[in-house]
N, C-alpha and C positions, 0 to 999 in steps of 0.2 A: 504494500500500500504506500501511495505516495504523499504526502502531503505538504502542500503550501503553504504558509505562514507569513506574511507580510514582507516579501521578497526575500524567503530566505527558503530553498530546500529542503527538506529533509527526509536523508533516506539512512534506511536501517539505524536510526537513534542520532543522525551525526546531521548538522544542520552547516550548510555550507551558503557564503553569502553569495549572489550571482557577478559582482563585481569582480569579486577575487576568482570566479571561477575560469571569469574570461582572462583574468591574468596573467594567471596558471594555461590556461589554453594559449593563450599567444606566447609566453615563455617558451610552452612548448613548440609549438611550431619555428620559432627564431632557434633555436635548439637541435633543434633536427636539420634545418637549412644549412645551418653548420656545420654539424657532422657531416652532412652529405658532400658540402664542400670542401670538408678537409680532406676526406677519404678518395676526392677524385682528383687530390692532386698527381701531378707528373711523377713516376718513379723511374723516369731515364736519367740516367746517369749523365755529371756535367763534366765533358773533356776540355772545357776551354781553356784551363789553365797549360793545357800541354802547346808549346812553344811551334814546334815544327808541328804543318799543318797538313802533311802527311801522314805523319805519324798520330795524330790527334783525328783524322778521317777511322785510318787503322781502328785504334782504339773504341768507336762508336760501331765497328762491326756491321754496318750496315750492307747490306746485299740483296734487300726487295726496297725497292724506292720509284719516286716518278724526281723528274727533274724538269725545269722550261730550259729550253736551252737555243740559242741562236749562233751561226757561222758568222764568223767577222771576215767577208773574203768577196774575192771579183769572181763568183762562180754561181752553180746552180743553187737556190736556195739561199742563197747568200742574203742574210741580216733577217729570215722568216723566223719567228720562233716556235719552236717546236714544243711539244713535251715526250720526253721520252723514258720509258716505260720500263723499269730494269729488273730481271727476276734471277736470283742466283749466282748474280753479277753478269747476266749476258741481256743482252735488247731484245726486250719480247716486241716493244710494239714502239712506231715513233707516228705522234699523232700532229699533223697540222691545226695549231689553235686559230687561227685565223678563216680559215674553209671548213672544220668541223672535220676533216674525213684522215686515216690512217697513209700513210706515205706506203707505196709499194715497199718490200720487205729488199729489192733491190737498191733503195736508195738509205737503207739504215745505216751503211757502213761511214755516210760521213757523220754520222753523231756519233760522242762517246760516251763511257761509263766513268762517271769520277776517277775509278782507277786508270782506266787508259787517258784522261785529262791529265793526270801525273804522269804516265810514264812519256808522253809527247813534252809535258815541261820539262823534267828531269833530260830529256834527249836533250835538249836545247844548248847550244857552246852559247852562250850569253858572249862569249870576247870575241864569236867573229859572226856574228848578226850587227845589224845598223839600231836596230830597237829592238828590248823586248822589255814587257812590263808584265807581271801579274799581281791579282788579288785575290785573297783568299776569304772565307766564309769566318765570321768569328768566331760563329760557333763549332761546327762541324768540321771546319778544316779545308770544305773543295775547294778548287777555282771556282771565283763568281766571274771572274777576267781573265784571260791575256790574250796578248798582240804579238806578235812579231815580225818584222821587218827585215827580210836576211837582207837584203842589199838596197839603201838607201838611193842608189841610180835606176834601179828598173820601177818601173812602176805595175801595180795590182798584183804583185806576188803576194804581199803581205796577206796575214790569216791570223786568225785566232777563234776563241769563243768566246761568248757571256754565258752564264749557267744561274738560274736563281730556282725559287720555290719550289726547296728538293721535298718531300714527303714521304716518311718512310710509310713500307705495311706490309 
């Protein structure tokens, strides 16, 4: 049996007032939002403190990811950006964001995988090119950049990439 008393509840002997009850219910509720938000924080681990950004790539172990990525170069495709689709560490799929449609599997080979992004800079003699500049990602470690220029007299040889909005999964 329930009974009401001049704004006050009361059940099984215990008389609770309805002010405090919504109190207690929105406590609750700001309580719970909380929890939920603490519990969904990030538990990926933070590499940015590792210097060389190869070795700090290494370190996040990453091997299924998407990446946008664009050619800096006088050729086919040159300056589109793409997104490309890495699974295992090999190119499942390279999608034109611009057109909406997947690039024939014939022309994958001019985009790369982070890893082969470094092994192309690492190739690089920096002392007998005319430019070369990169940059690196602060967190993750890829190239977001670079250029190079092997000979400052010929013109359109120069190439690079840009690389942003990698996402692992």
């Amino acid at each position: 049996m329930r009974v009401i008393v001049m704004g006050l509840r009361v059940l099984g002997g215990a008389a609770i007032n309805k002010g405090w009850q919504m109190k207690v219910l929105s406590l609750s509720k700001i309580l719970f939002v909380f929890c939920v938000l603490s519990c969904s924080k990030s538990t990926e681990p933070d590499y940015s403190g590792i210097t060389n950004p190869a070795a700090r790539w290494q370190a996040y172990g990453m091997n299924n990811y998407s990446i946008d990525q664009s050619r800096n170069c006088f050729c086919v495709h040159g300056g589109v950006t793409v997104r490309v689709f890495i699974r295992d560490n090999q190119i499942v799929n390279v999608f034109d964001i611009s057109k909406g449609t997947s690039l024939p599997q014939n022309q994958w080979q001019w985009y790369k995988t982070v890893d082969q992004l470094f092994t192309i800079i690492s190739g690089i003699n920096k002392d007998s090119v005319a430019s070369f500049r990169v940059d690196y990602d602060s967190k993750y470690g890829y190239p977001t950049n670079f250029f190079v220029d092997p000979n400052a007299q010929i013109a359109d040889e120069e190439y690079g990439y840009d690389s942003k909005n990698l996402n692992s999964f």
